[in-house]
TINUDREN-624988 format. One record per residue (C-alpha): residue number from 1; residue in three letters; x, y, z. Coordinates in steps of 0.001 Angstrom, whole numbers, plus 500000, padded with zeros to 6 digits. Layout:
# TINUDREN-624988
r seq = NUM&type = ALA&px = X&py = Y&pz = Z .
...
END
This chain:
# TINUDREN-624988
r seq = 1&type = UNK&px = 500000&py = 500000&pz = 500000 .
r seq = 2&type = UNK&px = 502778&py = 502735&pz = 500922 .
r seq = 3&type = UNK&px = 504544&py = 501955&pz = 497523 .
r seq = 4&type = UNK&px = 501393&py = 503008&pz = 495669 .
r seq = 5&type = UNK&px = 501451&py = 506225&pz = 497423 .
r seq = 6&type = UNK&px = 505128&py = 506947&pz = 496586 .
r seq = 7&type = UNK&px = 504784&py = 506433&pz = 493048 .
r seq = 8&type = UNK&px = 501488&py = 508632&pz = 492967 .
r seq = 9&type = UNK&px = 503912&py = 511276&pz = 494482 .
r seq = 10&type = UNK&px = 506863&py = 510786&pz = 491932 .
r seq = 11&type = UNK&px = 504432&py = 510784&pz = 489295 .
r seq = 12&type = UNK&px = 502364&py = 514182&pz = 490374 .
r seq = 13&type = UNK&px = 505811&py = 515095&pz = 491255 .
r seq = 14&type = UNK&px = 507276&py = 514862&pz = 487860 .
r seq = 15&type = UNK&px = 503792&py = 516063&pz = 486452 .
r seq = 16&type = UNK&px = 504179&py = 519668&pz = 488317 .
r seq = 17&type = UNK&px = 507818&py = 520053&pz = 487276 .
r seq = 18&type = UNK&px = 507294&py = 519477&pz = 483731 .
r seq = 19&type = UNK&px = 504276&py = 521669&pz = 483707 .
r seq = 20&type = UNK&px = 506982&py = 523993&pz = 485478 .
r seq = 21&type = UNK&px = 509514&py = 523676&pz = 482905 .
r seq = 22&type = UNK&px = 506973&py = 524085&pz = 479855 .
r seq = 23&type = UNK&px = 505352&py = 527088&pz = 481053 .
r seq = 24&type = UNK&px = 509455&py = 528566&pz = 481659 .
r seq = 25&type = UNK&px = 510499&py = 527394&pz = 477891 .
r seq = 26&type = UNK&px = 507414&py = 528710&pz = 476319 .
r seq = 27&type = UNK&px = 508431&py = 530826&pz = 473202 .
r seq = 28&type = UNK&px = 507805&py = 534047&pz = 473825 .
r seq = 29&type = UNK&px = 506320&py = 535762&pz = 470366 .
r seq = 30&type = UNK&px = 508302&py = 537852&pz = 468166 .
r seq = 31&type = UNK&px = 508296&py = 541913&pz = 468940 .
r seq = 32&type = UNK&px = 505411&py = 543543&pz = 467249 .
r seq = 33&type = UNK&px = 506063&py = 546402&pz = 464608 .
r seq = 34&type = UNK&px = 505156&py = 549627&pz = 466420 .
r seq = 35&type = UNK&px = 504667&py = 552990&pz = 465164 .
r seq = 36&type = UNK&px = 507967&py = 554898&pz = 464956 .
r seq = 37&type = UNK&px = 507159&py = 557546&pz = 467246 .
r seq = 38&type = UNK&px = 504185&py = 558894&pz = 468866 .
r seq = 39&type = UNK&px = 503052&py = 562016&pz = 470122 .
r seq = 40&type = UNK&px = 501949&py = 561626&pz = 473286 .
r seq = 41&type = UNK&px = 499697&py = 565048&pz = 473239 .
r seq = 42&type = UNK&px = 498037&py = 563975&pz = 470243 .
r seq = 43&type = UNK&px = 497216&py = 560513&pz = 471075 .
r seq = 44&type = UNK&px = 495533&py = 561584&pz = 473995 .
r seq = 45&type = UNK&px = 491479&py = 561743&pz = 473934 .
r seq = 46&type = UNK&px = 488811&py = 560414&pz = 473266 .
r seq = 47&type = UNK&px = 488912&py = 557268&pz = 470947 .
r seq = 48&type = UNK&px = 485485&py = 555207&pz = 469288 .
r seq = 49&type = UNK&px = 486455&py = 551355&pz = 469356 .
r seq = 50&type = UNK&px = 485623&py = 550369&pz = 465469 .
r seq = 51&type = UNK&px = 486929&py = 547002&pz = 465945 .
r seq = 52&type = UNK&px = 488503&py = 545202&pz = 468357 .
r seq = 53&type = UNK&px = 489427&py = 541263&pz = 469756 .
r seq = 54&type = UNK&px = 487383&py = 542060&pz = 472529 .
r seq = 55&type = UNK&px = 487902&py = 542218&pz = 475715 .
r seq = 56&type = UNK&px = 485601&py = 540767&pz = 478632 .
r seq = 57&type = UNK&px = 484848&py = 544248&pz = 479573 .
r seq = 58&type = UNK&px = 483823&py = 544930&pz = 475738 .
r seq = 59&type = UNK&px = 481654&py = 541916&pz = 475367 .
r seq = 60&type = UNK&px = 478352&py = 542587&pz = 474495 .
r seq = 61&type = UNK&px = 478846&py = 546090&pz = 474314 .
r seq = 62&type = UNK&px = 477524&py = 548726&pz = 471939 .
r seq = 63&type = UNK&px = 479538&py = 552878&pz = 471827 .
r seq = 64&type = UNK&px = 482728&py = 551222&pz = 473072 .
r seq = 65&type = UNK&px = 484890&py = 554347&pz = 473661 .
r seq = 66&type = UNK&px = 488808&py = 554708&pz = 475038 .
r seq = 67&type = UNK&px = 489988&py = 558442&pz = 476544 .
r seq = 68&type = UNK&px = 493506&py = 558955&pz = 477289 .
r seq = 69&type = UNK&px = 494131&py = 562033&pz = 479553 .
r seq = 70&type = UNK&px = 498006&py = 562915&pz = 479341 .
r seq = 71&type = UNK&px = 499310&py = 563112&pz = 482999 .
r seq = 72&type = UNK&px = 502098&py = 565585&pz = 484238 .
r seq = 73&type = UNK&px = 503667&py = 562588&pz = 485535 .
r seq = 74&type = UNK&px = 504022&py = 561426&pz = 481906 .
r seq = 75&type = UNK&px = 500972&py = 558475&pz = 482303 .
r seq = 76&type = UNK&px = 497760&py = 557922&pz = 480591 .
r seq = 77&type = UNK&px = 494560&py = 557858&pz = 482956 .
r seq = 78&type = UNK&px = 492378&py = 555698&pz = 481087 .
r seq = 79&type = UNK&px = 488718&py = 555611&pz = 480999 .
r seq = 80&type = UNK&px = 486739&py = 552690&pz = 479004 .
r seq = 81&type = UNK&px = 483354&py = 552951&pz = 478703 .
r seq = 82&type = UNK&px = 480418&py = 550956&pz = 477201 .
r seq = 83&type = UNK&px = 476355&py = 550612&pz = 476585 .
r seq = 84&type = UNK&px = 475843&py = 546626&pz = 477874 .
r seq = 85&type = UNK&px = 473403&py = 545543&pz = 474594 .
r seq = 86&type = UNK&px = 470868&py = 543500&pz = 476801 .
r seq = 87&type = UNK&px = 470358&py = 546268&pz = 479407 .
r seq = 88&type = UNK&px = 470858&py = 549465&pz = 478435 .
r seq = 89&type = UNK&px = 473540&py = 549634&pz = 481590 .
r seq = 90&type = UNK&px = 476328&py = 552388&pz = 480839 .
r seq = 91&type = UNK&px = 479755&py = 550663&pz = 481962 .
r seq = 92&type = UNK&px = 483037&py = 552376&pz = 482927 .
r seq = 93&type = UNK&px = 486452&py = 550943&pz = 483788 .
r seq = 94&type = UNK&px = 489307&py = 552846&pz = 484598 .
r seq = 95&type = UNK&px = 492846&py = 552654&pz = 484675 .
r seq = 96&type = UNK&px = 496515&py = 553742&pz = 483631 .
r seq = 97&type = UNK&px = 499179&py = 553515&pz = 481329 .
r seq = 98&type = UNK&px = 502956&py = 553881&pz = 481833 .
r seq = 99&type = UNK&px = 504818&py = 554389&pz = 478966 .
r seq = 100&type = UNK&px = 507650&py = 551299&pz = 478572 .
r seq = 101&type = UNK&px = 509594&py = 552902&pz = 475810 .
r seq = 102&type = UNK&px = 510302&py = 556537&pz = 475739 .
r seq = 103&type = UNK&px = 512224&py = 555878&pz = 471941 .
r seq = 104&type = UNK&px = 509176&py = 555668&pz = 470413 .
r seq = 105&type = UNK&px = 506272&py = 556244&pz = 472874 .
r seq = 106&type = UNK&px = 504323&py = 553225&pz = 471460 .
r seq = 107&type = UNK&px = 504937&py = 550765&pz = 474346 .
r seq = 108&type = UNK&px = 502898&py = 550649&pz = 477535 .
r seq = 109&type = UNK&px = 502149&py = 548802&pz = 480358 .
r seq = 110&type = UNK&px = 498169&py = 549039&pz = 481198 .
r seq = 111&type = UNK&px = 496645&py = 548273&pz = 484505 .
r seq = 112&type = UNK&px = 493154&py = 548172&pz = 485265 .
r seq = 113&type = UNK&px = 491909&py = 546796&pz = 488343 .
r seq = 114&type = UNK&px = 493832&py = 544158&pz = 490623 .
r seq = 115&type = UNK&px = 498180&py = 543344&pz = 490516 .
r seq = 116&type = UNK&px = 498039&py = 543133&pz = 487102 .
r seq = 117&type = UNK&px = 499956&py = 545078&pz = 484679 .
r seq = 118&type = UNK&px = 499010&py = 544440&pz = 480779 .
r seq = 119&type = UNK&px = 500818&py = 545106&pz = 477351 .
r seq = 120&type = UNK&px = 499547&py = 547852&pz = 475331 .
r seq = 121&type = UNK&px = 501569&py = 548629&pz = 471728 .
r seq = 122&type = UNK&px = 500741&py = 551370&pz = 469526 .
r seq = 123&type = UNK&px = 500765&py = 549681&pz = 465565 .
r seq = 124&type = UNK&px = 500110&py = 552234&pz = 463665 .
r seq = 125&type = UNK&px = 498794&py = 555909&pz = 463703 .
r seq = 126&type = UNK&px = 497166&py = 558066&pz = 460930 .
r seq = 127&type = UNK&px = 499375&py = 561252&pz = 460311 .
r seq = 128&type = UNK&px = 496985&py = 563295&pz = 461952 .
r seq = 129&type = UNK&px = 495742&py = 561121&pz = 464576 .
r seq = 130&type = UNK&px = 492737&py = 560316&pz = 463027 .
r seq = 131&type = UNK&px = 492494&py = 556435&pz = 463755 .
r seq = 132&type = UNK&px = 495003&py = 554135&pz = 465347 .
r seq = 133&type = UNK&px = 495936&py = 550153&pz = 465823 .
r seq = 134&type = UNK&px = 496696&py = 548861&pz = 469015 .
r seq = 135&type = UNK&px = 497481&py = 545566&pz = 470873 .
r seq = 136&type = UNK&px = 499162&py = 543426&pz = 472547 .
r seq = 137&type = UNK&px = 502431&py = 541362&pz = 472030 .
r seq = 138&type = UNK&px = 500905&py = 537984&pz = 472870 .
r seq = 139&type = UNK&px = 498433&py = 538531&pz = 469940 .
r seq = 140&type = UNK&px = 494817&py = 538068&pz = 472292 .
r seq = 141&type = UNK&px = 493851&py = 541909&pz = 472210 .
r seq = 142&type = UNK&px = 493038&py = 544387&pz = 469415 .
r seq = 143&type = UNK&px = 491731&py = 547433&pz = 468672 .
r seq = 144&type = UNK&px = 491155&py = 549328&pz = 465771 .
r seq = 145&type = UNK&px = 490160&py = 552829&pz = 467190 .
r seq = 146&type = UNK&px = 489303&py = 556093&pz = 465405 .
r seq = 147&type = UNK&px = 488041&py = 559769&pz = 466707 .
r seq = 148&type = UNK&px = 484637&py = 559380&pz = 464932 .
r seq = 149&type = UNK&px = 481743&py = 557150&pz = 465770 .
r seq = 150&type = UNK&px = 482901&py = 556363&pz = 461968 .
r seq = 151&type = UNK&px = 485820&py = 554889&pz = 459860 .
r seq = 152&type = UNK&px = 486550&py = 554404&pz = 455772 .
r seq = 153&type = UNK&px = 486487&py = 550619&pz = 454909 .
r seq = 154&type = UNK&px = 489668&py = 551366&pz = 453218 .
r seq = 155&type = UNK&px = 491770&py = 552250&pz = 456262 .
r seq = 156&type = UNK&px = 489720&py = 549681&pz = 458742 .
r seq = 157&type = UNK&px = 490927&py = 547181&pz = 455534 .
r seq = 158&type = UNK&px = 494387&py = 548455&pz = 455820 .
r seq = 159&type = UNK&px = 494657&py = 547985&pz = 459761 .
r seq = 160&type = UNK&px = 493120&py = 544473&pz = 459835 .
r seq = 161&type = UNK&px = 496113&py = 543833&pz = 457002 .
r seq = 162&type = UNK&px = 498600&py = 544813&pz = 459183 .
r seq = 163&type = UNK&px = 497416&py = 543393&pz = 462603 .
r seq = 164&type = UNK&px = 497017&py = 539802&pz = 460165 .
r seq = 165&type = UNK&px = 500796&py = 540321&pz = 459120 .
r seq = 166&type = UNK&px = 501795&py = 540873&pz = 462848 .
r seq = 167&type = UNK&px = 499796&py = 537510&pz = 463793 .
r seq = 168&type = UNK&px = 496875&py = 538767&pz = 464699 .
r seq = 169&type = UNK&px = 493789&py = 536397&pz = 464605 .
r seq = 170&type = UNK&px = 491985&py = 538384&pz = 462562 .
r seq = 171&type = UNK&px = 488892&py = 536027&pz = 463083 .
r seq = 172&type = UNK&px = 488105&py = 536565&pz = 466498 .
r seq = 173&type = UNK&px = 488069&py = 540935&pz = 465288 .
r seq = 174&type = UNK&px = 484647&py = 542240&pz = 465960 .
r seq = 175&type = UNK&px = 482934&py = 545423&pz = 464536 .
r seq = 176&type = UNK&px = 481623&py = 547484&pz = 467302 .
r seq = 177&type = UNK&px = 478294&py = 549097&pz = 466736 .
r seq = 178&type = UNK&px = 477568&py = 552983&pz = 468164 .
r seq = 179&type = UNK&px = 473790&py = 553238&pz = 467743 .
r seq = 180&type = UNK&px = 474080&py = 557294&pz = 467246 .
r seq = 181&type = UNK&px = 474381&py = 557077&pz = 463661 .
r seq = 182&type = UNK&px = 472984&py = 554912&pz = 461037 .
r seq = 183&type = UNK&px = 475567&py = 553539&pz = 458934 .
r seq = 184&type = UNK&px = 478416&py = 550902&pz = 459413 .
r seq = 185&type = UNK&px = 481212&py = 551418&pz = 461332 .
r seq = 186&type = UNK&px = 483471&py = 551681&pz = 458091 .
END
């Protein structure tokens, strides 16, 4: 009976250690492309989410917005905010955003509620800060924002090219509606 239990140990064990070991030798995905340099004054705002890989927070939203307010500490205060579709609810969520990479300005660290700090990487900018592509390096979070309710197909075609050449799933991308006007989001 006891030499049951020992090899039930070795083999959970060996079980946790090479769960261990896999989780330390995962591949870590290639750097994403990020815009050259951004300007942090003009990124700040407010933002209309046109597409995104949503979030939990975004699920089952409608008028998905993103402001950025420019603090004198050099952070982003972030506020997030949604219409849930099923009740009407208004839903807010806000948080901050140290930059990671003063080079360029595209690289952030995002943290909402709890310990947890999350990637944020500027892809790509319009030259007057018209729309932008965002995400994260481990691919699972998108967004294709824009300062109208309202975006061309042609540029929302564009970023979804990119963000699939950066390894993106580009299948998972959903178009956010904002019910204040009566035409696609594109």
């Amino acid at each position: 009976m006891m030499e049951k239990e020992i090899r039930w140990g070795s083999v959970l064990g060996g079980a946790i250690a090479g769960a261990i070991l896999g989780y330390l030798m995962r591949r870590k995905p290639a750097p994403l492309k990020v815009e050259r340099k951004i300007d942090l004054n003009r990124y700040q705002g407010k933002w209309y989410e046109i597409a995104a890989i949503p979030t939990k927070f975004e699920k089952g939203c409608i008028n998905a917005t993103s402001e950025y307010s420019l603090e004198k500490d050099g952070t982003f205060r972030i506020v997030n905010e949604c219409r849930v579709t099923e009740s009407g609810n208004l839903k807010k969520s806000f948080g901050k955003a140290i930059l990671k990479d003063a080079g360029t300005n595209s690289k952030f660290k995002v943290k909402f509620r709890g310990p947890f700090k999350r990637d944020y990487q500027i892809l790509s900018v319009g030259n007057e800060y018209e729309y932008a592509l965002a995400g994260d390096e481990s691919r699972t979070r998108l967004w294709i924002l824009s300062r109208k309710p309202v975006l061309s197909k042609n540029v929302v075609d564009q970023l979804i090219d990119k963000a699939k050449n950066e390894g993106f799933d580009i299948g998972k991308i959903v178009f956010i509606k904002h019910n204040h006007q009566n035409e696609p989001c594109y």
